[in-house]
C-alpha positions in Angstrom: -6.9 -13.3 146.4 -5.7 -11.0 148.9 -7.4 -10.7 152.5 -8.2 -7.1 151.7 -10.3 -8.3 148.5 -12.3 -10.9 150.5 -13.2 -8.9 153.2 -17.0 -8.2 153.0 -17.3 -4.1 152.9 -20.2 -3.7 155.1 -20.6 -0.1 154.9 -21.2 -0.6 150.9 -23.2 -3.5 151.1 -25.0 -2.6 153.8 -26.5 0.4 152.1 -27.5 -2.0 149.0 -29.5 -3.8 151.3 -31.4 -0.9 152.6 -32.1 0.1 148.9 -33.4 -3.7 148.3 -35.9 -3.0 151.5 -36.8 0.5 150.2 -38.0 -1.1 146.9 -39.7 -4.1 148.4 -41.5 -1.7 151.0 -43.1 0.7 149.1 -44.8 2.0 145.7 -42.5 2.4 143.1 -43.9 4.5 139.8 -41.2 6.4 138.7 -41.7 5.6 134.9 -38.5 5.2 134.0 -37.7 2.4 136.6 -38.5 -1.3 136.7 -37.7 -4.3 138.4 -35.1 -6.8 136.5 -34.9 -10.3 137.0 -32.7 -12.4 139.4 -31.5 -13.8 135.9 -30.5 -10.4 134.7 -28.6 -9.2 138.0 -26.8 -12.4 137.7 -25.4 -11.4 134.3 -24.7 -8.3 135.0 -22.7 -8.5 138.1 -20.6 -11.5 136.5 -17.1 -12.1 135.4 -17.7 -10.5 132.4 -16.7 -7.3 133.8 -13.2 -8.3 134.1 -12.8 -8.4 130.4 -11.9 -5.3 128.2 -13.4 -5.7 124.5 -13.2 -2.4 122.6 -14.0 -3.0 118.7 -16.9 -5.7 117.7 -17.2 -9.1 118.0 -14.7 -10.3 115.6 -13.0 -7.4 115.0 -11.5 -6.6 118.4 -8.5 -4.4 119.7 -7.9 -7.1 122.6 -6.7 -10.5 122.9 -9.0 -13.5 124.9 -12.2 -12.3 123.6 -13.7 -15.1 121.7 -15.7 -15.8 124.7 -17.7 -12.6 125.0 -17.8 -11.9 121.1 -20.0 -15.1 121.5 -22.0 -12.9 124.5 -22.5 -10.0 122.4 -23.4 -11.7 119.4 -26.4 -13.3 121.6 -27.1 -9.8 122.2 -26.9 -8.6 118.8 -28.9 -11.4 117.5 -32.2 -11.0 120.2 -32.7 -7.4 119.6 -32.5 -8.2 116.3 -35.5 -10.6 116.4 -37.0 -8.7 118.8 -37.5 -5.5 117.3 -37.5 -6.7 113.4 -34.0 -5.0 113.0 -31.6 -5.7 110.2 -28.6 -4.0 112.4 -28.4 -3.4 115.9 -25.1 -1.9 118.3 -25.6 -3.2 122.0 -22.7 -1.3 123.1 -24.0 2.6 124.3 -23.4 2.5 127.7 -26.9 4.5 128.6 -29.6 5.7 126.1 -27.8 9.5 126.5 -24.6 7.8 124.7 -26.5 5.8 122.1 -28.3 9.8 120.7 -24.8 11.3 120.9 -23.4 8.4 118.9 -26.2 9.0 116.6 -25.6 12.7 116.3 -22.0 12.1 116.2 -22.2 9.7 113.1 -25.0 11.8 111.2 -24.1 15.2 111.7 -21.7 18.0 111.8 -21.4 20.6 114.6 -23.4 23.4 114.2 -26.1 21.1 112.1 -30.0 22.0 112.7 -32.0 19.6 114.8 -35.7 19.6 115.4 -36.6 17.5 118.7 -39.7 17.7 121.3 -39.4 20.0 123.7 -38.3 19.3 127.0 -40.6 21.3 128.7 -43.3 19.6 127.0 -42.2 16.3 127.7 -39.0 15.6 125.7 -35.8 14.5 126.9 -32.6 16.1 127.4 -30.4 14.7 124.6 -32.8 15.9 122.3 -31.6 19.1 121.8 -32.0 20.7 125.3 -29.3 23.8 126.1 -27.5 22.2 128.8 -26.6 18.9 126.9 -24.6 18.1 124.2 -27.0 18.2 121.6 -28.0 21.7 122.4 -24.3 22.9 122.8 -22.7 21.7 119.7 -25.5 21.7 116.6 -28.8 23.8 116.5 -31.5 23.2 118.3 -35.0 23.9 117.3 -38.2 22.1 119.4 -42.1 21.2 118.4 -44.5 20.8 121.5 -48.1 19.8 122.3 -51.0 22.1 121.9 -51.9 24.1 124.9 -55.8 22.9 124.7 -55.4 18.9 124.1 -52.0 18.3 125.2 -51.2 16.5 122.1 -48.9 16.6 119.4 -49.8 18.8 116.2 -48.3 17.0 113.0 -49.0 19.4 111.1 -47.6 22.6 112.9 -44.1 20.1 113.3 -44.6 19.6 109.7 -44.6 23.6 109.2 -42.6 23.9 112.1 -39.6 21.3 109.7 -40.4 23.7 106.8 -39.3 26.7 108.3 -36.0 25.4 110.5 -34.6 22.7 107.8 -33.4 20.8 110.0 -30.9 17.8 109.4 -32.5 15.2 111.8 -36.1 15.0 113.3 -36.4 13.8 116.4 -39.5 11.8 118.0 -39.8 10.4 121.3 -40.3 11.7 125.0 -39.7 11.0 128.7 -43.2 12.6 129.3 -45.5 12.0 126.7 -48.3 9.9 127.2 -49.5 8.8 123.5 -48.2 6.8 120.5 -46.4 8.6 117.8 -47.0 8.6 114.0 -44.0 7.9 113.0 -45.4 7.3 109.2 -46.4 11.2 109.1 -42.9 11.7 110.5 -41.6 10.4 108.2 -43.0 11.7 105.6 -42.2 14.6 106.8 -38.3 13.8 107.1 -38.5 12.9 103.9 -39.9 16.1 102.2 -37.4 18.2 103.8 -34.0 15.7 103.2 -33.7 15.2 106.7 -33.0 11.6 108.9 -35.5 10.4 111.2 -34.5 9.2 114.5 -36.9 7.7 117.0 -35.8 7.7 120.5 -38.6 5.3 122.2 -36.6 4.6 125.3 -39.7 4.5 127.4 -42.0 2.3 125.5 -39.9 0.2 123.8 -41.5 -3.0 125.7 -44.8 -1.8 124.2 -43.5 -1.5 120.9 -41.3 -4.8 120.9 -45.0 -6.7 121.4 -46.7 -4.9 118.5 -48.7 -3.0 121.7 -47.7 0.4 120.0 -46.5 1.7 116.3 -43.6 0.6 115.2 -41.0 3.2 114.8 -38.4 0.6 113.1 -40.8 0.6 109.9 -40.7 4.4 108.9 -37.3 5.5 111.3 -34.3 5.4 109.9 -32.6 5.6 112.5 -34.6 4.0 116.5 -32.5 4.0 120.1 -34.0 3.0 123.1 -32.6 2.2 126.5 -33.2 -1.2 128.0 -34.5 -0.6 131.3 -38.4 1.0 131.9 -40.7 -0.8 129.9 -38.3 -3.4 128.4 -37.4 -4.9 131.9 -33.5 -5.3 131.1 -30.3 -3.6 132.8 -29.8 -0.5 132.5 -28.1 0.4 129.5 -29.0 1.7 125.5 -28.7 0.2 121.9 -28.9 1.8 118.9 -31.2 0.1 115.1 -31.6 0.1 112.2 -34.0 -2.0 109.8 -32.6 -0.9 106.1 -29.1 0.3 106.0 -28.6 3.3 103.7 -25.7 5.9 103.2 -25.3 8.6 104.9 -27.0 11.8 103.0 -24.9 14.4 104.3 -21.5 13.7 102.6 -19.5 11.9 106.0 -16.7 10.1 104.7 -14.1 7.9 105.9 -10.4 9.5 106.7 -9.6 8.3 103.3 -12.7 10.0 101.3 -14.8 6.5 101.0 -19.0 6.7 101.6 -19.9 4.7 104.4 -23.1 2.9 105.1 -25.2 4.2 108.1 -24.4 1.3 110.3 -20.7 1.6 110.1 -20.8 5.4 110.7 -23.0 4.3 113.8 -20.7 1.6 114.7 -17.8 4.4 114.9 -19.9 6.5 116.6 -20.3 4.3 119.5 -16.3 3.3 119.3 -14.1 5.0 119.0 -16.4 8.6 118.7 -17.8 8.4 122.3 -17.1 5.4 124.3 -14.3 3.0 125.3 -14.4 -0.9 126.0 -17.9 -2.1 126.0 -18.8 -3.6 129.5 -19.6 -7.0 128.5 -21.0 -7.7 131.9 -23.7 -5.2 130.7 -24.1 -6.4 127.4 -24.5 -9.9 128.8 -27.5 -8.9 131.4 -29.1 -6.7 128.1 -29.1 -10.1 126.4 -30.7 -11.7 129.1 -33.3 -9.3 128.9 -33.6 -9.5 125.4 -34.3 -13.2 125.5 -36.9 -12.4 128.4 -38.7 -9.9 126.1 -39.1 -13.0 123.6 -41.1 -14.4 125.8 -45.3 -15.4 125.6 -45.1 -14.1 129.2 -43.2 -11.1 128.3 -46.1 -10.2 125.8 -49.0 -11.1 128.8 -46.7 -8.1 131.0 -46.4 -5.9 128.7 -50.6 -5.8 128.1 -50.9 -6.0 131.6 -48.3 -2.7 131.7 -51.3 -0.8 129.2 -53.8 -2.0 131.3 -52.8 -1.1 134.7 -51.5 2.3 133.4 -54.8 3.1 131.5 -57.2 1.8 134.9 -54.8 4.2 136.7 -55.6 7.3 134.9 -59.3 6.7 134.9 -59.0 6.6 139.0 -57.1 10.3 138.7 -59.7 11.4 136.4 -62.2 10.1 138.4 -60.8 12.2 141.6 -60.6 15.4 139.2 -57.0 15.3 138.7 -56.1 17.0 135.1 -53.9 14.2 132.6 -52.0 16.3 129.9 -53.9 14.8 126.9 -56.7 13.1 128.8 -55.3 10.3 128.8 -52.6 7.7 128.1 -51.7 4.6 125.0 -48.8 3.7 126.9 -47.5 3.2 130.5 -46.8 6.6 132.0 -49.0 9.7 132.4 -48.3 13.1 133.3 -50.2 14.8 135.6 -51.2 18.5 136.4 -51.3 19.2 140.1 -52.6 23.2 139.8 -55.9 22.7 139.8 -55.2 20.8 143.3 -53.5 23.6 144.3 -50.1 22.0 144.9 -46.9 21.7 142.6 -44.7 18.9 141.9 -42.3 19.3 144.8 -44.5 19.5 147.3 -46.1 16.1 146.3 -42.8 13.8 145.4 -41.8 15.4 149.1 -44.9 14.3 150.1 -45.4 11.2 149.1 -42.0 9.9 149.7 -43.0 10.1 153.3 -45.7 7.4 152.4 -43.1 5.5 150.4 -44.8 6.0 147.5 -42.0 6.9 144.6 -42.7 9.2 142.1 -41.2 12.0 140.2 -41.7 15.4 140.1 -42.1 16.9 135.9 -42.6 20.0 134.3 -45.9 20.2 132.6 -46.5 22.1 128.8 -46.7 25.9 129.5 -45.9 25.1 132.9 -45.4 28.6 135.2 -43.1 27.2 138.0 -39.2 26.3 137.6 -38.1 22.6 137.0 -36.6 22.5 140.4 -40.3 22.8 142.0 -42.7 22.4 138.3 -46.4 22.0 138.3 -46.8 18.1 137.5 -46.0 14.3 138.4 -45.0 12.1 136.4 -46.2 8.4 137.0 -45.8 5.0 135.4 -47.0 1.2 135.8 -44.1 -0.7 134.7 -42.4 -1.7 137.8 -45.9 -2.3 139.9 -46.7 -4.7 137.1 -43.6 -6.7 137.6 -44.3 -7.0 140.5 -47.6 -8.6 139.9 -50.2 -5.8 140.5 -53.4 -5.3 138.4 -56.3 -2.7 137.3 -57.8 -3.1 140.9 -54.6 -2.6 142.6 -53.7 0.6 140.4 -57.1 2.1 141.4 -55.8 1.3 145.1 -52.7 3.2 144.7 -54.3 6.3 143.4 -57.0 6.3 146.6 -53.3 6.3 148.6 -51.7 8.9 146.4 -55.0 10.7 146.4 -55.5 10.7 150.3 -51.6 11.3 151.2 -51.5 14.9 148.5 -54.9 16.2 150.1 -53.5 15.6 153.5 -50.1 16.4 152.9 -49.5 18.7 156.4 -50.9 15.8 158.4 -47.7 13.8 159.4 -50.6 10.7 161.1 -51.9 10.4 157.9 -48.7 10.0 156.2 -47.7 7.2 158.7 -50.7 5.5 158.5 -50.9 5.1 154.6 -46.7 4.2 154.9 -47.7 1.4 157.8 -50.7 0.5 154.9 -48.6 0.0 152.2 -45.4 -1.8 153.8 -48.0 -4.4 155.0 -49.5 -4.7 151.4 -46.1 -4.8 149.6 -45.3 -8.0 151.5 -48.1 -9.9 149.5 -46.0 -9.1 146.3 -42.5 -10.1 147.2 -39.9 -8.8 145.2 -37.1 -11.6 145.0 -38.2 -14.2 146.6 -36.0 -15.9 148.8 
């Protein structure tokens, strides 16, 4: 190699190791983030990255791959077991891709959809204005009830009635209880459409039989594997019975195609490239982490700590859309505190406590300032923090929001928790 690849570029690297000392200092319960293994790093930042691999393993476009078709296949084959899946593409690069892919291979632009509304805790790519989904098919949304915070199966059931559309969509990024994905089904079913389950925050749950299992009434279940699942951060699309596609998509040449090889083409060549093996290598990883006993002792310890967390909100009169949680993230209503979610992610940043601000259901501020927080318990329970530790974080979060003009406070809960932290290494060296 050249000098001017060996030369260490400080200015790069040493930012990275800032952001390792951010995350080992403070509170981290952003609910979409977690903490992957040495192991997975390792795979990820490998010599796999140098290869280019677009097709599947077996069938690639590429010469010198008989190496990583072995990687993938690993990959393939854990998710399988893992999930009770019959068919699985490793390949979307981010859960965003795998739904696009999914869209791509099921409908046609200008096609109905029927997803959860954003604003009551959905996610983007199901159907929201300013992403694809909402810019080329039709988007129509279902959302909690105003008094319980909770899903209404039968108002989506009426709401499917009335909109027709061609694929239902389950699954949030702020939704705090499981899903009946039988009803949903059942609903799917009485209106022709496809069911697709997007459980890219509890998949982790779901993989230990914590939570329903989508796979056994979706035809169609993404999920990315970071949050819950602990892996790099990336998406995969499954399937556990193949079928044929409903809605007439055909091949160039006029031949029906199963649902996995529509998906397959979805993925490549419809909205990706090369696969980054590297990637697809670290997911593996994962995946054989997930297969774990210990995997299954986190992932109960992930319910636990999330559930002793919102009894010490409730228990400081702090309002939990739905009352509650099933899984490891709650959503939290800051008005009757009197402050929005801005003001406390500003806030509490300054303690290094990490959290995100989130619209609420009916919420009456914009999404640039909302009216909630979102929290979650994955990464703290990685990093080996239990029920008694959650209620501790909440007393912090609790006594940094009601003093959140006093800047000694602030640095006195910060110098707190720095000093905690340290008894919960991160990587240990």
């Amino acid at each position: 190699m050249t000098t001017a690849t060996t030369t260490r570029d400080t200015q790069v690297f040493d930012l990275i190791a800032k952001e390792q000392h951010r995350q080992e200092s403070g509170i981290e319960l952003i609910a979409s983030e977690n903490f992957v293994s040495p192991a997975v790093m390792e795979a990820a930042g490998s010599v796999l990255t140098n290869k280019y691999a677009e097709g599947l393993p077996g069938k690639r476009y590429y010469g010198g791959c008989e190496v990583v078709d072995q990687v993938e296949q690993i990959a393939i084959d854990r998710a399988k077991e893992l999930f009770g899946a019959s068919w699985v593409n490793v390949q979307p690069h981010s859960g965003a891709n795998a739904n696009t892919a999914v869209f791509l291979a099921c409908l046609h632009p200008g096609d109905t959809i029927l997803g959860f509304d954003l604003s009551h805790g959905g996610h983007l790519t199901h159907g929201s204005s300013v992403n694809i989904s909402g810019k080329y098919f039709r988007p129509t949304f279902y959302g909690v009830e105003r008094e319980t915070g909770v899903i209404n199966y039968d108002v989506v059931e009426e709401t499917a009635k009335r909109e027709r559309p061609k694929l239902l969509i389950c699954g949030a990024s702020a939704y705090s209880r499981d899903w009946d994905y039988a009803r949903l089904r059942a609903i799917a079913d009485e209106i022709g459409a496809l069911l697709l389950a997007d459980v890219s925050h509890p998949a982790g749950l779901i993989a230990k039989g914590l939570l329903n299992d989508p796979l056994a009434h979706a035809h169609i279940v993404t999920t990315t594997t970071h949050k819950t699942l602990r892996g790099t951060r990336g998406g995969i699309i499954m399937m556990r019975n193949d079928f044929e596609n409903p809605f007439g998509i055909k091949t160039v040449k006029g031949e029906t195609r199963l649902m996995s090889s529509l998906l397959d083409s979805g993925v490549f060549p419809g909205t990706q490239g090369g696969p980054l093996e590297h990637i697809i290598a670290a997911k593996a990883v994962a995946f054989g982490e997930a297969l774990s006993d210990d995997f299954y002792d986190y992932a109960v310890q992930v319910k636990a700590n999330a559930q002793a967390m919102a009894n010490a909100f409730l228990s400081r009169g702090y309002e939990i859309i739905s009352g509650g949680t099933d899984n490891h993230l709650m959503l939290i209503d800051l008005r009757s505190k009197g402050l929005t979610g801005k003001l406390a992610e500003n806030t509490l940043i300054k303690a290094d406590i990490t959290i995100n601000k989130n619209m609420v259901p009916f919420d009456d501020k914009s999404p640039m300032v909302t009216s909630g927080i979102r929290v979650g318990t994955a990464a703290m329970t990685t990093r080996g923090l239990k029920e008694s530790d959650m209620e501790q974080i909440v007393v912090y979060i609790d006594k940094v929001l009601m003093n959140h003009d006093d800047a000694a406070t602030l640095a006195t809960v910060k110098e707190e928790i720095n000093e905690w932290m340290k008894a919960f290494p991160l990587y240990k060296s």
